[in-house]
Structures are given as structure tokens and as C-alpha cells.
C-alpha positions in Angstrom: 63.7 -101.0 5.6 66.2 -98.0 5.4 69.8 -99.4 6.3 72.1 -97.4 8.7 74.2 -97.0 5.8 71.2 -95.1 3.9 70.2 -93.1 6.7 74.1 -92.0 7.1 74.3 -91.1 3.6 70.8 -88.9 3.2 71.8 -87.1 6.8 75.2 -86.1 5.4 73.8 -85.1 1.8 71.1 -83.1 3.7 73.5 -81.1 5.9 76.1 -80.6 3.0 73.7 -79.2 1.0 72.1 -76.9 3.9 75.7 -75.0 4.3 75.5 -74.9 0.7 72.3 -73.1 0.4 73.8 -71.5 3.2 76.5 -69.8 1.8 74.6 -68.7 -1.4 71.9 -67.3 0.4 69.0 -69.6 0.0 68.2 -69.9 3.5 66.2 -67.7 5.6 68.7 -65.1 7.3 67.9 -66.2 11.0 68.8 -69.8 10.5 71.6 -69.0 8.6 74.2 -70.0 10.7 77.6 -69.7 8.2 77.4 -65.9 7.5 75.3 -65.2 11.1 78.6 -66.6 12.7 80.8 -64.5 10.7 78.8 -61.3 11.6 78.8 -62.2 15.0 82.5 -63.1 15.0 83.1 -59.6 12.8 81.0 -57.2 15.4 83.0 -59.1 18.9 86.4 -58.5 16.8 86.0 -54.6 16.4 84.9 -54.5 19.3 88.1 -55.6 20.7 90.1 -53.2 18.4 88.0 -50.5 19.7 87.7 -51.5 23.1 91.2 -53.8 23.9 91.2 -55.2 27.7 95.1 -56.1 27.0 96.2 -53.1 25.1 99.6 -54.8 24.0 97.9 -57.6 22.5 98.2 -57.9 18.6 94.8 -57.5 17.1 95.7 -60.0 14.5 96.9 -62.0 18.0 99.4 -65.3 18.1 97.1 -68.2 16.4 94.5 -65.5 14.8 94.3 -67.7 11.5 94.4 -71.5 13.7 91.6 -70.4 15.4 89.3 -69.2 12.8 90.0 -72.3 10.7 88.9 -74.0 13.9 85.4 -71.8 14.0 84.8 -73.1 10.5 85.4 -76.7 10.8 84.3 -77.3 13.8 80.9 -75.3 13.6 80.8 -76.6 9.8 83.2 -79.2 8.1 83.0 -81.5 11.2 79.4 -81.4 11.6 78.7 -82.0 8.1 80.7 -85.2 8.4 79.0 -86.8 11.6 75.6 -85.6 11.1 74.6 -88.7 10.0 76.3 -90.5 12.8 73.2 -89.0 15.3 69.9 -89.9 12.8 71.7 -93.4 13.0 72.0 -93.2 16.9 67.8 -92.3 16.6 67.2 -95.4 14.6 69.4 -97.6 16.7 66.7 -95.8 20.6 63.6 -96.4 18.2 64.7 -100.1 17.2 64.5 -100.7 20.8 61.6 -98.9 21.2 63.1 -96.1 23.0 61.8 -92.6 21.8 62.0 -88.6 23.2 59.5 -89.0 24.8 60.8 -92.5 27.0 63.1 -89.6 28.9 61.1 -86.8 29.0 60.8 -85.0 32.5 58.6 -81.6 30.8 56.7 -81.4 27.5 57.8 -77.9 26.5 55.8 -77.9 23.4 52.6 -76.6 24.7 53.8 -73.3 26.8 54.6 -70.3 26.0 57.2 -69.8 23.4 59.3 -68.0 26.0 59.4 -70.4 28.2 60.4 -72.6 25.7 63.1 -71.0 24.6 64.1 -70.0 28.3 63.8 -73.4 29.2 65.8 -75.2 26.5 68.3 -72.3 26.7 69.1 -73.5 30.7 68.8 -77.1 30.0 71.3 -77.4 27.4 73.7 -74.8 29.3 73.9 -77.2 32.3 74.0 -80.1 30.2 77.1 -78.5 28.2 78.4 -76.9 31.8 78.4 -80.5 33.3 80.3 -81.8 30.1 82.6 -79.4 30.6 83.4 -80.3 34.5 83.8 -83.8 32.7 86.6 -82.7 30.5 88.4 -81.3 33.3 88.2 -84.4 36.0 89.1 -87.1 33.7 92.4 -87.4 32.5 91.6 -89.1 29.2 89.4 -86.3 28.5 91.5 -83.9 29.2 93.9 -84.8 26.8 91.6 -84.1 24.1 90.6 -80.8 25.9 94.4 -79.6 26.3 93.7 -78.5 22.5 91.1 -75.9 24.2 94.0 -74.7 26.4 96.9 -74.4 24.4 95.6 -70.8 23.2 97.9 -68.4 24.7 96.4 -65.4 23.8 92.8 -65.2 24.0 90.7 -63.8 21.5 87.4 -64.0 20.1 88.0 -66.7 17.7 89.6 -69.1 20.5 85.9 -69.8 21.1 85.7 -72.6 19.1 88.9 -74.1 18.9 88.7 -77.2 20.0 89.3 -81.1 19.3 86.7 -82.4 17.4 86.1 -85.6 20.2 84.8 -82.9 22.2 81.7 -83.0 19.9 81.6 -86.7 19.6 81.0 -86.0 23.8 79.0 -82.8 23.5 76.5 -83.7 21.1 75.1 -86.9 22.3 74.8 -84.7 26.0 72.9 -81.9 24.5 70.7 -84.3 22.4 69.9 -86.1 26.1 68.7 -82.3 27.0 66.2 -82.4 24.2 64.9 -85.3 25.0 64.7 -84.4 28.8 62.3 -82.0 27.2 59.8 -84.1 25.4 62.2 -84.3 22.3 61.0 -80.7 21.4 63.5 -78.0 19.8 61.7 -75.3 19.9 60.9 -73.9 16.3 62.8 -70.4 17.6 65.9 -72.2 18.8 67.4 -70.4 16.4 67.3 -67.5 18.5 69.0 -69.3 21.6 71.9 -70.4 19.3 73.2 -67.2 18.2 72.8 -66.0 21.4 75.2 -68.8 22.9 77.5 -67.9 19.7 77.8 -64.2 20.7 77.9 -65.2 24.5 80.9 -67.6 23.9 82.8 -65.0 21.6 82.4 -62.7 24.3 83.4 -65.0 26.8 87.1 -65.6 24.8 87.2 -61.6 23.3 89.8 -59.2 25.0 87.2 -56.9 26.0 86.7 -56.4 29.8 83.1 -57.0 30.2 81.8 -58.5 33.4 77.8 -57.7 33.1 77.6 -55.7 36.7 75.3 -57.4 39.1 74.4 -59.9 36.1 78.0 -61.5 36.5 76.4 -64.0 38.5 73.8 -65.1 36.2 76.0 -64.6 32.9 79.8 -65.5 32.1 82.2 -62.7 30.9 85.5 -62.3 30.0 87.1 -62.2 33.3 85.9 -65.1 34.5 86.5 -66.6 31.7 90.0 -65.8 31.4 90.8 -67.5 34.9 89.1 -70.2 33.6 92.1 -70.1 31.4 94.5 -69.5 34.0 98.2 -71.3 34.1 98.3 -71.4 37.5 95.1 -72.7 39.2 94.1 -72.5 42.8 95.7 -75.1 44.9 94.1 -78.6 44.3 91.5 -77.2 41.4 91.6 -79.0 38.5 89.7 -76.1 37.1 87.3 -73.4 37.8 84.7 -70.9 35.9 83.4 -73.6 33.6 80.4 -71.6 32.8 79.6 -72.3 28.7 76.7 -68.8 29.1 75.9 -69.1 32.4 78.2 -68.2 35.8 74.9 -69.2 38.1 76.3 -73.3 38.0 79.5 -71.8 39.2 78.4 -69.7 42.0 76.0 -72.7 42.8 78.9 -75.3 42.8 81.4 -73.7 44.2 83.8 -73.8 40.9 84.4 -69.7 40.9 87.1 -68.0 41.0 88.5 -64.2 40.4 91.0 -63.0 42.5 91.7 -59.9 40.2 90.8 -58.7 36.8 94.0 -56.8 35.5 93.7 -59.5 32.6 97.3 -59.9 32.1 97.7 -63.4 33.9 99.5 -66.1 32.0 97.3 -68.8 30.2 97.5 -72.5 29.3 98.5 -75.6 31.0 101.5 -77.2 32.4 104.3 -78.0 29.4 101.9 -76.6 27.1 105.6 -75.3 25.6 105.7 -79.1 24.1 102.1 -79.5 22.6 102.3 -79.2 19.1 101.3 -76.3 17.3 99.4 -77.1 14.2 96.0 -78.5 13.7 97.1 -81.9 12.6 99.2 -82.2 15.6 96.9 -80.9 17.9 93.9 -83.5 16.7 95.5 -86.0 17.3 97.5 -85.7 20.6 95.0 -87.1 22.6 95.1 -90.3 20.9 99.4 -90.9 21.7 100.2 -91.9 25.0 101.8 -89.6 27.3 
């Protein structure tokens, strides 16, 4: 029998040499996710030096280089080291005789591969959505998700900083989703990640970009950015928490843009205290207040 300490091992070695083949170019181009997330994060960074919604902002902006070391190893390093943790979590449901398809509420896999993708692409963004409600509510939570909020000028690359508990939350969530849906990824999920990837760059970029009539099906920048905001509405311990969709927004009543001039102050409440470096900031949330 394959111990958990096996399986941890082969998951990690698998991944690490994944991003390897990665980063040399030995994987096909639309599942490579190290140089498709630099393209992406490349095209949404011109456009903001073409197109700036905050025309004093620096374009090499307070906490450029924090925030792209965040992209990388949280979207990479992190993963690379946990990945074993959730093929151990599968042995652990299929000891006890729990499998995908024990929770599944659709079996995607024989529709339409637009459906699929459709499908899993709403799924997950509710499941991540909800999460993100989650991070908001509960004040043990939030501490780890102050690390979100300390940016205080937003840009492109503010996307994905983030303390890396946030996955340790996310993940297990999302990996519920699948199984909601028979346990099936669809082989073209590919195509809904980068999608969310250029979404959420958007989402942080200072471009104005609100999507016209779409704004209540999509998130943009505006919304986003109050999402952000310093001062909330009274008795809100947050709005906008749309991840690629606004629709759960509208739909909860959590929305909120009273103007769009984009120069409202951003963080949280004695954010002038939380530390400023990566160390410090992973691992506030485990020191007591």
C-alpha cells in the first residue's frame, strides 16, 4: 500500500517538475501556465501605461516588485509545496470510501464541452466568491486576508498577493466544486483558468473598465477598487467580493459604487502598522492582536 508519505513525495516531484518543463518549454503552450501568466500580466501592464485610470500613479507603483514576487510564489512556489498535501486528502475520502462522485449534484462529463466549461467556470466562481464573504465575516480570517488589503496602490500585479492560508482555505473549496460536478475537470479547463487570470488582473489594473451593460454579469475595476475601499459603508464589513463575476453581488445585495473618479483611499483601518515585507506580512495572522 502507497503511504501518505509516498503519495506526498511523488505529488510534489510531479508538480516541480511540471513548472520545470514549464519554464523550458516542454509543455504545450495552452497549459502552460508560468509564461501564459506573464503574458497575461505583460499585456494588462501596458495597458495601464497606455490607458492609466489614475494618471499620477507611478507605473512602476508603491510595492510593484512585492507584488510580483507574490504572483510567482503564490501561483507557483506555494503550490508546488502543498500539492501533495490534496492527493493525500483523496486517499484519506477514498479510505473511507468517499469518492467524486459521493457529492456529485451534475455529471458534466457527458454534455457539451461548452457547457462544461460554462458550468465549471460558475461553479468554482461562487465557490471562490462565497470563500471570499468568508474572509471578510470572520475575524480570524481576516487577519490572514489583511495581507490582501494592505496594497495601497492598486495595480495589476496586486491580484495575487495574498497570504498563502488563503489557499490552504481556497483550495479544498474549489476541489468541493469539482466534486459537486461528478469530479470532472473538464479537459479544456485550461481555457477557463487563463480567463479568470486576465479577469483578476483586470479586476486590480488601473484601467477604468466597467464592461457597459455586462457590469452586472462581470467584475471590473471600479467595483473592484471599492471593494478596496478604506472607508466602507456603514456597518459593511465589505462589499464587491466578486472573484469574475458581479452577478453574486447584485444577487446578494454586497454592491456598492457610489462614484468612479478612482482616486479613493485604499486599505484597512491601521493598516499604517502592518508590516511591510513579505516575511512580516505571512505571518501576522498567526501573532495575536
Amino acid at each position: 500500500m502507497e503511504t501518505y508519505f509516498n503519495i506526498f513525495i511523488k505529488s510534489f516531484q510531479g508538480t516541480l517538475d511540471w513548472t520545470w518543463k514549464s519554464i523550458v518549454f516542454e509543455v504545450p503552450w495552452y497549459t502552460n501556465y508560468f509564461w501564459g501568466l506573464i503574458a497575461i500580466s505583460l499585456g494588462v501592464w501596458l495597458l495601464e501605461i497606455a490607458l492609466p485610470w489614475r494618471k499620477k500613479q507611478s507605473n512602476i507603483r508603491r510595492d510593484f516588485w512585492l507584488d510580483a514576487f507574490y504572483m510567482f510564489f503564490n501561483f507557483f512556489i506555494f503550490s508546488i509545496i502543498i500539492s501533495g498535501v490534496y492527493d493525500i486528502l483523496s486517499k484519506l475520502f477514498a479510505d473511507f470510501n468517499i469518492t467524486a462522485k459521493s457529492l456529485a449534484l451534475f455529471d458534466v462529463s457527458l454534455w457539451p464541452v461548452w457547457a462544461q466549461l460554462l458550468t465549471f467556470f460558475i461553479i468554482l466562481d461562487f465557490v471562490q466568491w462565497f470563500t471570499h464573504v468568508l474572509l471578510h465575516r470572520y475575524s480570524f480570517l481576516w487577519q490572514f486576508h489583511k495581507v490582501h488589503h494592505s496594497v495601497k496602490e492598486m495595480g495589476f500585479a496586486a491580484h495575487l498577493r495574498y497570504h498563502w492560508m488563503e489557499n490552504i482555505l481556497y483550495k479544498p473549496l474549489k476541489t468541493f466544486g469539482v466534486m459537486i460536478l461528478g469530479g470532472f475537470e473538464p479537459e479544456q479547463a485550461y481555457i477557463v483558468h487563463f480567463i479568470t487570470i486576465a479577469i483578476g488582473h483586470f479586476n486590480h489594473a488601473n484601467v477604468k473598465i466597467t464592461w457597459g451593460l455586462f457590469k452586472y454579469i462581470f467584475n471590473n475595476p471600479v467595483m473592484h477598487l471599492y471593494h478596496h475601499a478604506f472607508t466602507l459603508p456603514q456597518g459593511k464589513q465589505g462589499v464587491n467580493y466578486g472573484i469574475s463575476l458581479s452577478l453574486w453581488d447584485y444577487i446578494f445585495k454586497t454592491n456598492y459604487i457610489p462614484e468612479d473618479s478612482g482616486t479613493i483611499e485604499i486599505g484597512f483601518e491601521g493598516d499604517v502598522d502592518f508590516p511591510k515585507d513579505f516575511i512580516g506580512q505571512n505571518t501576522y495572522g498567526f501573532k495575536k492582536e
